[in-house]
ROTORPA-692631 format. One record per residue: x, y, z of N, C-alpha, C, O in turn. Coordinates in steps of 0.1 Angstrom, whole numbers, plus 5000, padded with zeros to 4 digits. Example, Ala and Ser with C-alpha at 12.3 -4.5 7.8 and 13.67 -1.06 7.14 Angstrom:
513249435078512349555078513249675078514249675085512849785071513749895071512950005079513450115080
***
This chain:
500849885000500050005000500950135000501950135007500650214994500950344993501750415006502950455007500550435019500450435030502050385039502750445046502050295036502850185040504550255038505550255046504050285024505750325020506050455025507250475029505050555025505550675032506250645051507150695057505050545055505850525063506950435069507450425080507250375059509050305059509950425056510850475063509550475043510350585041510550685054511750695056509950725060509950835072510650805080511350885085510550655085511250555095512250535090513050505099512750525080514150555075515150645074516350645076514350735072514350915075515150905088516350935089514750885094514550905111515650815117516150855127516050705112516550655118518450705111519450725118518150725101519650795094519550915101520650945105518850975103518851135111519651085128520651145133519251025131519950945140521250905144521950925154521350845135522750755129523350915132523750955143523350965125524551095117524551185130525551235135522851195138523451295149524151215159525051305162524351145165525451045171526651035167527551035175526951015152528651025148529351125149530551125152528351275146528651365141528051505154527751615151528251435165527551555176528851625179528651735184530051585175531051705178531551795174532051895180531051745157530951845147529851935146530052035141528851915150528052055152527152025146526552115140526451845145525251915135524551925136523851905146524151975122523052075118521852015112520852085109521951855110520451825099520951795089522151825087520051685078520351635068519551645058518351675062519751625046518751575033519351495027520551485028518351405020518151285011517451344999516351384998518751334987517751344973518251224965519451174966517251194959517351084950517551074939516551054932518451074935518951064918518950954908518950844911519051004896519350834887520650754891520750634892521750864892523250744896522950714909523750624913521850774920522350684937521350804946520350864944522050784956520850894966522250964973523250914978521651104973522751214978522051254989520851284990523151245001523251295017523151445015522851465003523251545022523451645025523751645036522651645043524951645043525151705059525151785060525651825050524751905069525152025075525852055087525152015096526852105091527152095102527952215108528352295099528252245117528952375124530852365119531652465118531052245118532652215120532752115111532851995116532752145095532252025084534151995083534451905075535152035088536051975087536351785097536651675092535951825108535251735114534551595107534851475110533851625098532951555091533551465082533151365077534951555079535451505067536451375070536751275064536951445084537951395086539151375082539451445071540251305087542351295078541651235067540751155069541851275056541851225044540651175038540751095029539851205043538051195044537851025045537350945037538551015058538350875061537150865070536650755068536250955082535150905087533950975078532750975082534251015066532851075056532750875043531750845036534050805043534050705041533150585049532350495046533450625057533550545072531750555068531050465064531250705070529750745070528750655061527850585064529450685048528950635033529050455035528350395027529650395040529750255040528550175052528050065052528350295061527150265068525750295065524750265071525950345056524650385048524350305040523150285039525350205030525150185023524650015029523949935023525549995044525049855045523849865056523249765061523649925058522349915074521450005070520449995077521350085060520150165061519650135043518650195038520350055037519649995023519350155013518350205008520850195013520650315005521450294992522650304995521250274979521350254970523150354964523150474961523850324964524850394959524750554968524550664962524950534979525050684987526250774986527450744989525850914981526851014983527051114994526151204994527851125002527751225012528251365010529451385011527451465009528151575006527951685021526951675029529151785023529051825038529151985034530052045030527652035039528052195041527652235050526652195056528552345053529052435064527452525070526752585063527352515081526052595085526352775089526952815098525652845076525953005078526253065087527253135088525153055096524553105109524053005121522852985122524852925129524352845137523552855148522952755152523352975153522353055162521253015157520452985166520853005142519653005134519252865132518152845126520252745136519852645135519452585149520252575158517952545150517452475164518752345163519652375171518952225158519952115163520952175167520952165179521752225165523052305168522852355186523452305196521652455186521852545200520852385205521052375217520252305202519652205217520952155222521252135233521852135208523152045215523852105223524452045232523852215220525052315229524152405245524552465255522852375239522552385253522452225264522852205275522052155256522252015265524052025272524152035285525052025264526552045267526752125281527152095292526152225276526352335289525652305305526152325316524252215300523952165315524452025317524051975327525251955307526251885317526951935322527351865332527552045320528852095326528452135339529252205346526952095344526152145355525752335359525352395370525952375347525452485343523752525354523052435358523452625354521952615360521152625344521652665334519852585347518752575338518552715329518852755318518252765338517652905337519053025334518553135332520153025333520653065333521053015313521053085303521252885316521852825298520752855297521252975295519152885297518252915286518153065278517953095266518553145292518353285285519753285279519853345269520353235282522053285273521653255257521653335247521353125258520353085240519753185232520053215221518553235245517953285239518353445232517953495221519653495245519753595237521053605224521353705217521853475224522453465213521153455201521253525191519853365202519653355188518853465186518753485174518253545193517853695190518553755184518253805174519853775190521153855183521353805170521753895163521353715165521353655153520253735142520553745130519053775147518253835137517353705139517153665128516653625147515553545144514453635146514753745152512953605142511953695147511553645158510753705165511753515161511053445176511653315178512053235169511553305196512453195197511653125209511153215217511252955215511152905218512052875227512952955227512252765238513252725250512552665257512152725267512152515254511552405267512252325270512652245262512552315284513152215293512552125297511552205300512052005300511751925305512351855309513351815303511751785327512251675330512851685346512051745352513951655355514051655372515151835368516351865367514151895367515152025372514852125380515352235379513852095389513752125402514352065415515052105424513551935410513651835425513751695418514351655408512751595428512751465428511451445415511151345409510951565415509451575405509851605393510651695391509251545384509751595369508651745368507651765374509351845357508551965357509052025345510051975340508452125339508852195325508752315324507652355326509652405321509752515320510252515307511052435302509452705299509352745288509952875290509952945300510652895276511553065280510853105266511052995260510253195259509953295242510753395247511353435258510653435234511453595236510653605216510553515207510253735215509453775200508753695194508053625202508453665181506653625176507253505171508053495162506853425177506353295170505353195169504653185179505153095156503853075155503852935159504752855156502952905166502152805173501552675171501552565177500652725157499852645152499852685138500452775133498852565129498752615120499352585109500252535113499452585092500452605079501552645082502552595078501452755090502852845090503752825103504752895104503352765111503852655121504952555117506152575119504452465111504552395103505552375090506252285086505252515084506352545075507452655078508552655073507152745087508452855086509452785099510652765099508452755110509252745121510152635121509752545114511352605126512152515125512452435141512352525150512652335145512452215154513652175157514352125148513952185169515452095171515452025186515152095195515951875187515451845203517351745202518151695194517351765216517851755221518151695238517851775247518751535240518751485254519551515261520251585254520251505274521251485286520651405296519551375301522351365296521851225312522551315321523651355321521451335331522351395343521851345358520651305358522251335367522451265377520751225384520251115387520151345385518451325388517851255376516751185378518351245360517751175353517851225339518951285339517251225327517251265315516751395312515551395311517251475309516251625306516451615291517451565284514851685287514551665269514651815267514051885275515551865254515352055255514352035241514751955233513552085239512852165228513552295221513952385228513652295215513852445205513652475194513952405185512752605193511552605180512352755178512752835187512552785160513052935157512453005145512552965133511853095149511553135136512353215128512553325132512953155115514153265114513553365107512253375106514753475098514353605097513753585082513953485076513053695077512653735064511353595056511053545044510853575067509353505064508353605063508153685073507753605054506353665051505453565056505453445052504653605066503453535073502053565057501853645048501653485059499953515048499153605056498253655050499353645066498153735075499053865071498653975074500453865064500954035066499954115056499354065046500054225061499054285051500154455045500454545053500354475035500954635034499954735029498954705022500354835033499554945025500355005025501355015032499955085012501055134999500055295001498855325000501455395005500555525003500055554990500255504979498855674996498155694983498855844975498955944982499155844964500055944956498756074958497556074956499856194962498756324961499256424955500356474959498556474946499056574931499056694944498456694955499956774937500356894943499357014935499357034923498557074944497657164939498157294934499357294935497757394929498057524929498857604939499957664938498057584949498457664965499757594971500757654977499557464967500957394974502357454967503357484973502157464951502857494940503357664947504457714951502057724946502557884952503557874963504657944964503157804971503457814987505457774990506157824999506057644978507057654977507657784978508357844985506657794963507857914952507757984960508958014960507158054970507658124982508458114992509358194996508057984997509158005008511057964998511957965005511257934983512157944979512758084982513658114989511958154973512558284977512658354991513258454992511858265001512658385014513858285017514458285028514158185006515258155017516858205006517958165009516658304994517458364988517758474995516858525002519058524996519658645003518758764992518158764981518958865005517858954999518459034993519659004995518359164982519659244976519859394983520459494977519159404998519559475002520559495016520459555026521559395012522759385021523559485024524059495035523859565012524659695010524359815020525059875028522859825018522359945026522259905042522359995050522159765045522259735058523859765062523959845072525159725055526059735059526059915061526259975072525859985049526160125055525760165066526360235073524460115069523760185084524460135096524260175107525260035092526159955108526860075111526860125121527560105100528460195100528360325102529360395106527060375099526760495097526660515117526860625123526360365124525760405140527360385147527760445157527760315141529560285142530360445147531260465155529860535139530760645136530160755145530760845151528660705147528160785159528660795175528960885183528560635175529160585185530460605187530860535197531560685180532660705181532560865185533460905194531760935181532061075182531361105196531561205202530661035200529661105212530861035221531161105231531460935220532760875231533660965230534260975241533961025221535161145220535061265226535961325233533861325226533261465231532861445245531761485242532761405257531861425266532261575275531661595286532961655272533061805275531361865265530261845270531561895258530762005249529361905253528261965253529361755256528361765261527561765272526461715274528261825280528161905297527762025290526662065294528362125280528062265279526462235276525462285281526562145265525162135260523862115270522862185269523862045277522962005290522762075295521662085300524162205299523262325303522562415296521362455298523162435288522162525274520562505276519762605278520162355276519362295273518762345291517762425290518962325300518762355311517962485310516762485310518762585309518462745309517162735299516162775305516962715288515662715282515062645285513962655278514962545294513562485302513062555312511962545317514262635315513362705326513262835324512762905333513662905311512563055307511162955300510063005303511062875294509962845285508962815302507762855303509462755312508062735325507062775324507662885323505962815322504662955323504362965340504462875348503963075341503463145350502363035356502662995367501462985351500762885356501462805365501562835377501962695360502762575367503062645379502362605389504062745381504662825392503662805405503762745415502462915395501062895409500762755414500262745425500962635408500562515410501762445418501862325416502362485424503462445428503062425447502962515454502862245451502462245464503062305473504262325473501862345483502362385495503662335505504462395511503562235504504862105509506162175501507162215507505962195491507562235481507562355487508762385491506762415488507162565495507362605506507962705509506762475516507362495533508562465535509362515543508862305522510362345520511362425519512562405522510762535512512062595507511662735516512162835512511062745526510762885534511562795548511562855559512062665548512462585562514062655558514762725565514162605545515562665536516162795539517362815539515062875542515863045541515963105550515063155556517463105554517863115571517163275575516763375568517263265588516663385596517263515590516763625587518163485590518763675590518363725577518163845573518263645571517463705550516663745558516963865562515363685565514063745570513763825578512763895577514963855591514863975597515264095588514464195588516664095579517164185573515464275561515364395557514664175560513964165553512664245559511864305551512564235570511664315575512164445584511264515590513464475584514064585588513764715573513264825574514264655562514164685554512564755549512364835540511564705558510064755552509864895563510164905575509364975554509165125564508065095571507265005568507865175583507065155591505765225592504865215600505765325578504265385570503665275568502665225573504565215556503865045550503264965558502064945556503864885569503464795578501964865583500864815582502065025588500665075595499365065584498265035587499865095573498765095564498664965556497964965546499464875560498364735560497764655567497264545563497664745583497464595595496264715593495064675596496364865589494864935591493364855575492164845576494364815562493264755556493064645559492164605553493564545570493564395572492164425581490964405580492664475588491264535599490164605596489364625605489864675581488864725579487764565573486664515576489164525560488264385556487764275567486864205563488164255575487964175584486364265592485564185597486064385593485164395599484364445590483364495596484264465576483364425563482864265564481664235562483764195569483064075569482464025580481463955578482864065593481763995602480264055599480264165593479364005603478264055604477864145613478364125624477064245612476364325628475364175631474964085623475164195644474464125655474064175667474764235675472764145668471964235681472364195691473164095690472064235704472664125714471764005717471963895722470364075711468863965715469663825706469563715711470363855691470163735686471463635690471663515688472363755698473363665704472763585711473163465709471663595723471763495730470763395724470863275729469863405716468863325708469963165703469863035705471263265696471863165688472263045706472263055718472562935693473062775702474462805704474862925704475262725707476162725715477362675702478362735699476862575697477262565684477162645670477862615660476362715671476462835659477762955663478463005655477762955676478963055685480063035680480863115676480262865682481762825682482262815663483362805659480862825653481562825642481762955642482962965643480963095642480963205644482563275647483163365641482963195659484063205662485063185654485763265648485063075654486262965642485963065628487063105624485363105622485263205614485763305610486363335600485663355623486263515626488063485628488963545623488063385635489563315631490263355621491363295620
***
């Protein structure tokens, strides 16, 4: 049956996959193919350290090819050995070298993240890390490390991601490593792009350049800016040279502010400024000053002070003196004051 042969075929598969990772675990490998040709069926090894593979004088790639040909019923087998690019990117390579590291009694968790951050550094988009098995205690238990996207399930499971397992015997018992990688530059079927949409440049956009082109051209009036530096340059030199003539000038300027005053202002001048300046004017100006006044003058002003002063009180009877309040008296008084 049909059926039948795929599965001998697979089981053959499997068991040469075998064979080669066992001979060949020092050398680094990496995985195999089987193609089938009209002269025989061609190996492909891959491996980290394909000198290894070859061996002095390619005596264990001999060695390889004569076991193939007698225990696994392979028709004229050719072994050919290439070199793995990037081994970070191959899952058999890092289970081996992580199994290595926890015999060396390495901790768990420590060889997982180191993995993990070499094959990130590598450029994978997502990476797997399952331990299983006594790496706690006396209980078997499993712990998982991801680091970025990887897929799960599914076609694209299936086809992008790549599978590499790996055993150790260690003293509590056998631990099994899993490691799943997705490497770089897979297009998933769910990506989606959008492509911008092209937009014609309108009128206004067109104007709006051509302007700001020209403000960003020098302007053609540089000339006249430099003369005016200079023109305040030269200013600034002469007013530093003269400061005599301009002390004369200040006063100049002085003296005609104060003929131009008017007569007004003067009168408006507070009483405060004027007690000041009468606190100002020592005694002897003011006696000298009233020595100086004739003594006709003085009589014939204390006689008009006293005529106006009694123009202004009123006559009053004596009846209405006493009519008035006591308070009409006291302004009466204060008045005459």
């Amino acid at each position: 049956m049909i059926e039948k042969d795929f599965v001998t075929e697979g089981l053959k598969r499997t068991r040469i996959d075998e064979f080669l990772e066992k001979e060949l675990e020092r050398a680094g490998y990496g995985g195999m193919e089987i193609q089938v040709t009209p002269l025989g069926t061609m190996v492909v090894v891959y491996a980290e350290r394909p000198g290894m593979v070859i061996g002095r004088g390619g005596k264990t790639v001999r060695n390889i090819t004569q076991n193939l040909k007698l225990n696994y019923e392979l028709e004229n087998p050719q072994v050919e050995v290439k070199e793995v690019d990037v081994p970070e990117l191959n899952p058999k390579i890092m289970a081996h070298k992580i199994a290595a590291m926890l015999q060396r009694g390495m901790h768990f968790r420590r060889v997982a993240y180191t993995a993990l951050r070499r094959i990130m550094g590598a450029g994978a988009q997502g990476v797997e890390v399952t331990i299983s098995g006594k790496i706690r205690g006396s209980r078997s238990a499993t712990a998982k490390f991801s680091d970025g996207y990887i897929k799960k399930c599914g076609e694209p499971a299936t086809r992008f991601v790549r599978v590499g397992f790996a055993t150790v015997q260690l003293k509590p018992g056998v631990l099994g490593i899993f490691v799943r990688i997705m490497p770089p530059g897979i297009v998933l079927p769910d990506k989606v792009d959008i492509h911008p949409v092209p937009v014609e440049e309108t009128p206004v956009d067109t104007l709006v350049d051509n302007i700001e082109e020209e403000s960003t051209e020098p302007a053609g009036d540089v000339e006249v800016v430099e003369e005016v530096t200079e023109s305040a340059e030269i200013l600034e030199e002469i007013t530093e040279e003269a400061p005599e003539d301009a002390e004369v000038i200040e006063e100049e300027v002085v003296e005609e502010a104060v003929e131009e005053v008017p007569e007004e202002a003067v009168e408006e001048v507070p009483e405060e400024a004027v007690e000041e300046v009468a606190e100002e004017v020592p005694e002897e100006a003011v006696e000298e000053a009233v020595e100086e006044v004739p003594e006709e003058a003085a009589e014939e002003t204390v006689d008009e002070t006293v005529e106006e002063v009694s123009e202004e009180v009123p006559e009053e009877s004596p009846e209405e003196a006493r009519e008035r309040s006591p308070e009409e008296t006291f302004r009466i008084s204060r008045e005459r004051r």
